[in-house]
C-alpha positions as CSV (number, residue, x, y, z in Angstrom):
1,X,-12.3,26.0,17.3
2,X,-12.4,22.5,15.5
3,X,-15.8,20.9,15.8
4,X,-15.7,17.3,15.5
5,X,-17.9,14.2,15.4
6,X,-16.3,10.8,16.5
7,X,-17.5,7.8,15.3
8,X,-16.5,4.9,17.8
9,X,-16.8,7.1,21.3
10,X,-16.8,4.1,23.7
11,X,-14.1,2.0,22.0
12,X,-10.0,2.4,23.2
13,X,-9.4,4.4,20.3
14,X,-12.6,7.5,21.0
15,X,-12.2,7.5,25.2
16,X,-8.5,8.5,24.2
17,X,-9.9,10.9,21.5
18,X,-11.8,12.6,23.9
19,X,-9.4,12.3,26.5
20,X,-7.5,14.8,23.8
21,X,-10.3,17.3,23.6
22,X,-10.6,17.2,27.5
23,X,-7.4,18.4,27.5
24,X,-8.0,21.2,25.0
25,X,-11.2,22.6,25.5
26,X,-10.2,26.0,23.6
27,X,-9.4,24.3,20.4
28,X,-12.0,21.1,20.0
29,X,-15.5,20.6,20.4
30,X,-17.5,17.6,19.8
31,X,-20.8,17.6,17.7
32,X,-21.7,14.0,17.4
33,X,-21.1,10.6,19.2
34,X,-21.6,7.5,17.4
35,X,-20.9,4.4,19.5
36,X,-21.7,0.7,19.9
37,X,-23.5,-1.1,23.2
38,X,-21.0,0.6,25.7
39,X,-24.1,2.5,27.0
40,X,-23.2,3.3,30.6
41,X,-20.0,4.5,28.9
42,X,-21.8,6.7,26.1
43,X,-24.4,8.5,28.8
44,X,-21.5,9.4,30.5
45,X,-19.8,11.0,27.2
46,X,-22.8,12.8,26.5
47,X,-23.4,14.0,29.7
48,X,-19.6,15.7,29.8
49,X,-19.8,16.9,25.7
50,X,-22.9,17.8,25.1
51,X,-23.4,16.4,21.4
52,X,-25.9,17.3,19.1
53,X,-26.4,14.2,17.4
54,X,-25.8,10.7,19.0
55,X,-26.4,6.9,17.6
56,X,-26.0,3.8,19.0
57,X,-25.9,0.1,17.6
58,X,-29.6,-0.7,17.5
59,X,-32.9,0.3,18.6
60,X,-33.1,-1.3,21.7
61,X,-30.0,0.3,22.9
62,X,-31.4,3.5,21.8
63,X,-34.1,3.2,23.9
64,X,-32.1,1.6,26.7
65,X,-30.0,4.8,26.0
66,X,-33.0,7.7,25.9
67,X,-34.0,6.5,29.7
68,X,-30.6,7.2,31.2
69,X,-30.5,10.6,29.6
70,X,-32.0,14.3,30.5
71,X,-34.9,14.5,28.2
72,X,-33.5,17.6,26.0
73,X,-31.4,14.6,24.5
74,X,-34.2,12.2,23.5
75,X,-35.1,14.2,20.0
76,X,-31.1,13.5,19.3
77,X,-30.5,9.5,19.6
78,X,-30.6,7.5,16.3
79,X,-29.4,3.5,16.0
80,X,-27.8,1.3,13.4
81,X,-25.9,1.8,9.9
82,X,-28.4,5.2,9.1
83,X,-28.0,6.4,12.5
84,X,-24.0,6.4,12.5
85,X,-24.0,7.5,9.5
86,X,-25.9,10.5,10.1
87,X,-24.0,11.3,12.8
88,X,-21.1,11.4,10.1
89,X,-22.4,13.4,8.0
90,X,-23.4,16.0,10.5
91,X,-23.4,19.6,9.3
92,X,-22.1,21.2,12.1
93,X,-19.3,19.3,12.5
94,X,-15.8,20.3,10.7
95,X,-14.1,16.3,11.1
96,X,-15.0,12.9,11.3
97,X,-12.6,10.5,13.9
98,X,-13.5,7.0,12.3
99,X,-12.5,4.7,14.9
100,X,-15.4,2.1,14.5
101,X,-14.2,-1.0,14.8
102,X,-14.4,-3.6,12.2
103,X,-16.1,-3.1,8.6
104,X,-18.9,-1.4,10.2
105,X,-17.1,2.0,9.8
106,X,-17.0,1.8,6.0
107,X,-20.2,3.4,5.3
108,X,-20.6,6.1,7.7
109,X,-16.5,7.1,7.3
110,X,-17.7,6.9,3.3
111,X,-21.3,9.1,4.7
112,X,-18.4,11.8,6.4
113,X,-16.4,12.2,3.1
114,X,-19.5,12.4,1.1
115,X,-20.8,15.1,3.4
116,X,-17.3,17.1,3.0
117,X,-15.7,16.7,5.9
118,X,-11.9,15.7,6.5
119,X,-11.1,12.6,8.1
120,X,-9.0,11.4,11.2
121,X,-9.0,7.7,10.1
122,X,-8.3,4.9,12.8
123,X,-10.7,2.5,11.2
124,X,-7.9,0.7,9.0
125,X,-11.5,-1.1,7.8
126,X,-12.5,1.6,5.6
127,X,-9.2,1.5,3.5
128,X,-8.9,-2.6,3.6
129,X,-12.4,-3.0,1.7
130,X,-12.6,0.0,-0.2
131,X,-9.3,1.4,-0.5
132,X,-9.8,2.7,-4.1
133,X,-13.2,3.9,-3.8
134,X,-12.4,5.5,-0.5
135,X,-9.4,7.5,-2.0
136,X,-11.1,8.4,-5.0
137,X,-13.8,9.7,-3.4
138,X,-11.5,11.8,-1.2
139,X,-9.5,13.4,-4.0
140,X,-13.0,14.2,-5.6
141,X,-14.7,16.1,-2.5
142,X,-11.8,18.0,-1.8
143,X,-11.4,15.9,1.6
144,X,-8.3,15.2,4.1
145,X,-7.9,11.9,5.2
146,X,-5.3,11.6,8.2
147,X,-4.0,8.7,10.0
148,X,-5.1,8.0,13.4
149,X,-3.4,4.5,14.1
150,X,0.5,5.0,15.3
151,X,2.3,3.3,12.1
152,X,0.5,5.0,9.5
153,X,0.9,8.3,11.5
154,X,4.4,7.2,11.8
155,X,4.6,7.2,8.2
156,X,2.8,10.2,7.4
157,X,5.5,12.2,9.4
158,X,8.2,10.6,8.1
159,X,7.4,11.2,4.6
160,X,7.7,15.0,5.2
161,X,11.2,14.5,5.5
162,X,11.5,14.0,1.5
163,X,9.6,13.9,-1.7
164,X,7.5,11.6,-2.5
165,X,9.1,10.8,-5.1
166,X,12.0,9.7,-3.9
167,X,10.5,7.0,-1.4
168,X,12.5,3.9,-1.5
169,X,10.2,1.7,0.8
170,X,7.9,2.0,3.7
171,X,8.7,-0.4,6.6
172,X,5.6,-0.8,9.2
173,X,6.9,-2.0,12.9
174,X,4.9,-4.5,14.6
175,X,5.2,-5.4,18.1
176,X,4.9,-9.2,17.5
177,X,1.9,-9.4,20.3
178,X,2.3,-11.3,23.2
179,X,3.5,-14.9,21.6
180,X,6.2,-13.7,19.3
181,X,8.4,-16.1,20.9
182,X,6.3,-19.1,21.4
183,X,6.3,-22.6,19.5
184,X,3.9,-23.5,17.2
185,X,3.1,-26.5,19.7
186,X,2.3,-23.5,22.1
187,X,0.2,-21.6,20.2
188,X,-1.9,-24.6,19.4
189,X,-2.9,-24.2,23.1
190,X,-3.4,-20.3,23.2
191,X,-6.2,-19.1,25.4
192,X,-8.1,-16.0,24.9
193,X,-7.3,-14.4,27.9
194,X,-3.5,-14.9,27.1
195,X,-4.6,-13.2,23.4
196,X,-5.8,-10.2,25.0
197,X,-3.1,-9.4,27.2
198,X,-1.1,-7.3,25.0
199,X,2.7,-6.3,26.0
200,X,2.2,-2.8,25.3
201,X,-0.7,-1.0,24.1
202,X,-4.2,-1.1,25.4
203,X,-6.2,-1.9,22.8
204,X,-9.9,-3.6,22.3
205,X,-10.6,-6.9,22.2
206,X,-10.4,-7.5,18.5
207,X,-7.9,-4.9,17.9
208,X,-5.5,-7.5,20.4
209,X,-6.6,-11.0,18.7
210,X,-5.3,-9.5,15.5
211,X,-2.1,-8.2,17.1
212,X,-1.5,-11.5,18.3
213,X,-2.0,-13.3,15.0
214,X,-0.2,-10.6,13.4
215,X,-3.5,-10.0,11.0
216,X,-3.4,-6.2,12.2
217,X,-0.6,-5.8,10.8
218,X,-1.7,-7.7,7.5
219,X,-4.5,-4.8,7.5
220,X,-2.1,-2.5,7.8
221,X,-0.1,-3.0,5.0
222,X,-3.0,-3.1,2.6
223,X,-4.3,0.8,4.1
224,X,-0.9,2.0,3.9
225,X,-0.7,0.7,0.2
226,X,-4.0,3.2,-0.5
227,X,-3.3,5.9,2.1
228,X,0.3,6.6,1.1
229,X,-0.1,5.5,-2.6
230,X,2.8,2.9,-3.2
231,X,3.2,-0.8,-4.5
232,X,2.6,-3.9,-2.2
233,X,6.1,-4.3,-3.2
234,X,7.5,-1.1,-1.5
235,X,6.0,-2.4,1.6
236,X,7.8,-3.8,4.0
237,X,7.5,-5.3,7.8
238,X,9.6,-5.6,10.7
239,X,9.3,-7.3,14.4
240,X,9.7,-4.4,16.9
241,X,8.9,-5.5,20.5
242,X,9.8,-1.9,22.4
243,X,6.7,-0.3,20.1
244,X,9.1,2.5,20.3
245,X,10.4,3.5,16.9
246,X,6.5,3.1,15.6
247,X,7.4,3.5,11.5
248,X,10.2,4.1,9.2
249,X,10.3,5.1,5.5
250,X,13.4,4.4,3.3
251,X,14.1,7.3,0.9
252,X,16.6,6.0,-2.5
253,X,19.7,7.8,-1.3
254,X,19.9,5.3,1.3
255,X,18.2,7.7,4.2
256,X,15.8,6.3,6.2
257,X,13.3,8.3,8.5
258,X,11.7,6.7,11.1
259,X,9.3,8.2,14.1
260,X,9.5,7.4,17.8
261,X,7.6,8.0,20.9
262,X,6.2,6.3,23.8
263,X,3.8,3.6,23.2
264,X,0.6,6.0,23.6
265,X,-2.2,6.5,20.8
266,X,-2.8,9.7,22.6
267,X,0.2,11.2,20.1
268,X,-1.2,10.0,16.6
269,X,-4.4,11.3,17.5
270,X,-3.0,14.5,19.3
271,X,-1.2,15.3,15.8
272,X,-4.2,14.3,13.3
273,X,-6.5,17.0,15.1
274,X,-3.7,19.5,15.0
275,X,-1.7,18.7,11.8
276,X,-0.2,20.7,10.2
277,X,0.8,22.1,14.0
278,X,1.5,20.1,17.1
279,X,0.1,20.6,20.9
280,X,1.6,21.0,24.2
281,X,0.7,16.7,25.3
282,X,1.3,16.6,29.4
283,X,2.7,13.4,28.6
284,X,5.9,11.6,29.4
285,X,8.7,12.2,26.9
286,X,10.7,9.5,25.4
287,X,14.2,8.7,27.3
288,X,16.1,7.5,24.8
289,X,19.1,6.1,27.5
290,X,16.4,3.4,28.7
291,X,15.2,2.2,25.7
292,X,18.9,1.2,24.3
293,X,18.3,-1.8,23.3
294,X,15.9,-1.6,20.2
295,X,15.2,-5.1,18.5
296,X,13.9,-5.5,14.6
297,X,13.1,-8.7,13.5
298,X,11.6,-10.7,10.7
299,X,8.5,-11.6,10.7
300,X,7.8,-15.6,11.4
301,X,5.7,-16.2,8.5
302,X,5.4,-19.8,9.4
303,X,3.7,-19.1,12.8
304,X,1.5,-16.4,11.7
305,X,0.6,-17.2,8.2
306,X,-2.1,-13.7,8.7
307,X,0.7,-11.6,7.4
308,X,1.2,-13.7,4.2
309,X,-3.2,-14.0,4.0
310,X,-3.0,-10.4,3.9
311,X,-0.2,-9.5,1.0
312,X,-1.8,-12.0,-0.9
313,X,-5.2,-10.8,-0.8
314,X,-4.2,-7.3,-1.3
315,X,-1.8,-8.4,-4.8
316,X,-4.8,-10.1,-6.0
317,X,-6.9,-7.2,-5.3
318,X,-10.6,-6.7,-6.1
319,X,-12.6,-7.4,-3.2
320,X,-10.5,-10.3,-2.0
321,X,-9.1,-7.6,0.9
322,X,-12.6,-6.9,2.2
323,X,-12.7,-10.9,1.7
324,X,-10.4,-11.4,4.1
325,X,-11.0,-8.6,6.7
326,X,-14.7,-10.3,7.0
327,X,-13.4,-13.7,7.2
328,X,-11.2,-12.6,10.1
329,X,-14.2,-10.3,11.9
330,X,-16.0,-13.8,12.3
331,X,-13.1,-16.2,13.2
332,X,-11.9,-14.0,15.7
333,X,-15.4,-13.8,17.0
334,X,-15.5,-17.4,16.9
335,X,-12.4,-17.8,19.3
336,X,-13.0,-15.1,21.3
337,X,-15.8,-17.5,22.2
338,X,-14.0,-20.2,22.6
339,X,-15.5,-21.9,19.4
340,X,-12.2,-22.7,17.8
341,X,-8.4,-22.6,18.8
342,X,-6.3,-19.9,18.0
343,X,-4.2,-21.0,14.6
344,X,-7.9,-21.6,13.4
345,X,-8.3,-18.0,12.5
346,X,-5.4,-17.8,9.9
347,X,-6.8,-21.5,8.3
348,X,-10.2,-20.3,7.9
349,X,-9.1,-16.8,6.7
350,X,-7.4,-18.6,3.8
351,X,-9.7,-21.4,3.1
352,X,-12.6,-17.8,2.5
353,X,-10.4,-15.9,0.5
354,X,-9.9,-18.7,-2.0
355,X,-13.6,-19.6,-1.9
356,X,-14.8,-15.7,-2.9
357,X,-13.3,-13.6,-5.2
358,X,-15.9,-11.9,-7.8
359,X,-17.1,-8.6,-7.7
360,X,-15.5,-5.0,-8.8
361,X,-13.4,-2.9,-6.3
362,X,-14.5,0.2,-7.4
363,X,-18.0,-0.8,-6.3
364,X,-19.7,-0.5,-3.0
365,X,-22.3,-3.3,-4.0
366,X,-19.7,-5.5,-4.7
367,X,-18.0,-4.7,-1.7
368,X,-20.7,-5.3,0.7
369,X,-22.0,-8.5,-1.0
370,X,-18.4,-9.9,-0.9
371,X,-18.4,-9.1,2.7
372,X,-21.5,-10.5,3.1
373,X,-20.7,-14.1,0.8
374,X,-17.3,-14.1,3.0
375,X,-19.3,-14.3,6.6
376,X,-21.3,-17.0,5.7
377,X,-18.7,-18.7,4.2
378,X,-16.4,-18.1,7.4
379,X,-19.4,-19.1,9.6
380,X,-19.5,-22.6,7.3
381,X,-15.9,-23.5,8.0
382,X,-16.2,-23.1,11.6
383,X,-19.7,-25.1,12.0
384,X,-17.4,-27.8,9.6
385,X,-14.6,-28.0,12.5
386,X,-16.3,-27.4,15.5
C-alpha cells in the first residue's frame, strides 16, 4: 500500500488523482489533502478519503471548512503556506502529488522533499522558479521526483528506450490551444470564454490561458531543461493538434522515441504512482486507424511571442524564470478579469522580465523576492494600460 498526500485536491489535475486511487483502493491511500477555496469540493474529498491532515487557502475557509465537517476532523484543518506545507511534509505519508497551481506549490513541494518523501510533480511551478535548488535538493535527500504533466511523462518513458547519453534532442508537443489558426487581427479580439475552451484537455482556468498563449508550453521547456538535465538548446517544440503522440525524444543514431495515448491525464498520473510498473486503466485504448492523420507544426513565434519570453528567460537564467512565471500568474489574472486583452499577457510578461533580474538562483530568498518585485511590477504595467 502507497500512502500518499496530494497537494492541489480540488484542482483538474487532484479530482483525476483521486479518481486513480478510487480505482485502486488495494494499492493507494491518501494521508493528507491540501487544496485551495474549492470547499464544497474538498468536504466532499474528505468525507470519501478520510485524510489525516487537511489545509486549505486561508483561515476563513478553514473555518468555513470545520462547520461542514464531522467534528473528529476539526483537530485536523490547517490554512495558508504553513498549513500546505505541513500537509507535505506529513509523516505518514510515503509521496507528495504537487499539483498546486501557480508558484504557490514551490514551498510546500520543497516542504515534501525536505521531509523525504518522493514526488509526483504536476506543478511545472516548482521546477520554473527553482529548478536548480529543487533538483539539488532531491539528489541530496535521496528523493524521486516524477512527472505528472503528459509531455514530461512522455519524456520520461521515452528516455528508457536509450542511454542518456546518447540523447540527441527532446521535442515537447503542444496542442496550439484553441486559436492556433487565427490572425493576429483576431486574437486582438479574444475573449475569455473563447480562452478557456480548450480543444482537447480539460484543464483549469489558468492551466487553459497559458495553453492558448502557448506560455505552458514556455514553462515547460524550462522544467524539462531541470527534470531531464539537458541544454535549452536540446530542446525543441512542435505544433501537435491531435494531443496524441504527447512527447518524442531524438536519440544521435537518428532514432526517435516518442509516446502516445489518448488525450487523458489519468495515464501520466496512473504511471507516476506505479512506476516502475504499470496498472490495469479501464480506459479507452488508442485506435491508431482513426487518428491517421497526425499534424506537427512549427510554432508561430510571431503570434505567441510566450514561447520565445520563455527560452529567453530560461538562457539568461537566475531568477528571471520565476520572473516570468509571476509576471504571467498576474496578467493572466488580469484578463481572466477582463482587465486587459489577450496579446497583453505576452507584452507585459516581457516588459517584467527585462525590468527584474538580480538575485541568485540557488537561493530561496532570492527567489521569492524576485517573485514578489515581478508582481508588483506586473500589477504597474497593467494599472499603466488600463
Amino acid at each position: 500500500m502507497k500512502t500518499l498526500t496530494l497537494l492541489g485536491s480540488t484542482g483538474s489535475i487532484g479530482c483525476n488523482v483521486l479518481d486513480v486511487v478510487r480505482s485502486f483502493p488495494d494499492r493507494y491511500c491518501v494521508r493528507g489533502l491540501a487544496a485551495g477555496r474549492n470547499i464544497e469540493k474538498l468536504v466532499e474529498q474528505v468525507l470519501e478519503f478520510h485524510p489525516e491532515l487537511i489545509s486549505v487557502a486561508d483561515p476563513d475557509d478553514a473555518a468555513r471548512l470545520c462547520k461542514k465537517l464531522p467534528s473528529e476532523y476539526k483537530d485536523r484543518v490547517r490554512s495558508g503556506s504553513a498549513g500546505s506545507q505541513e500537509v507535505a511534509a506529513i509523516d505518514s505519508a510515503d509521496m507528495a502529488i504537487s499539483a498546486i497551481v501557480g508558484a504557490a506549490g514551490l514551498l510546500p513541494t520543497l516542504a515534501a522533499i525536505e521531509a523525504g518523501k518522493d514526488i509526483g510533480l504536476a506543478n511545472k511551478e516548482t521546477l520554473v522558479m527553482a529548478g536548480k535548488l529543487v533538483m539539488d535538493k532531491c539528489r541530496k535527500k535521496g528523493v524521486s521526483l516524477l512527472p505528472v504533466d503528459s509531455e514530461h511523462s512522455a519524456i520520461f518513458q521515452s528516455l528508457e528506450a536509450g542511454h542518456r547519453d546518447d540523447v540527441e534532442k527532446i521535442i515537447l508537443t503542444a496542442s496550439g490551444g484553441p486559436f492556433r489558426e487565427k490572425s493576429l487581427d483576431e486574437l486582438k479580439q479574444v475573449t475569455p470564454v473563447q480562452a478557456l475552451n480548450h480543444p482537447n484537455w480539460d484543464m483549469g482556468r489558468k492551466i487553459s490561458i497559458d495553453s492558448a498563449t502557448l506560455m505552458n508550453k514556455g514553462l515547460e521547456v524550462i522544467e524539462a531543461k531541470w527534470l531531464f538535465d539537458v541544454s535549452v538548446d536540446a530542446i525543441d517544440v512542435v505544433v501537435h493538434p491531435q494531443s496524441i503522440v504527447h512527447s518524442l525524444v531524438e536519440f544521435q543514431d537518428g532514432s526517435v522515441i516518442a509516446q502516445l495515448g489518448i488525450p487523458d491525464m489519468r495515464i501520466p498520473i496512473a504511471y507516476a504512482l506505479s512506476y516502475p510498473r504499470r496498472l490495469a486503466m479501464s480506459l479507452p485504448g488508442l485506435s491508431l486507424a482513426q487518428c491517421s492523420n497526425l499534424e506537427f507544426h512549427e510554432p508561430d513565434y510571431e503570434k505567441f511571442p510566450a514561447l520565445s519570453l520563455a527560452f529567453k528567460a530560461i538562457k539568461k537564467g537566475g531568477v528571471l524564470p520565476a520572473v516570468l512565471n509571476a509576471a504571467n500568474e498576474v496578467a493572466v489574472d488580469a484578463f481572466l478579469n477582463e482587465k486587459i486583452p489577450f496579446l497583453d499577457i505576452a507584452a507585459t510578461v516581457a516588459t517584467v522580465i527585462e525590468q527584474v533580474q538580480d538575485g541568485s538562483e540557488d537561493s530561496i530568498d532570492d527567489i521569492l523576492a524576485a517573485d514578489d518585485a515581478a508582481r508588483d511590477a506586473a500589477t504597474v504595467v497593467i494599472e499603466n494600460n488600463i
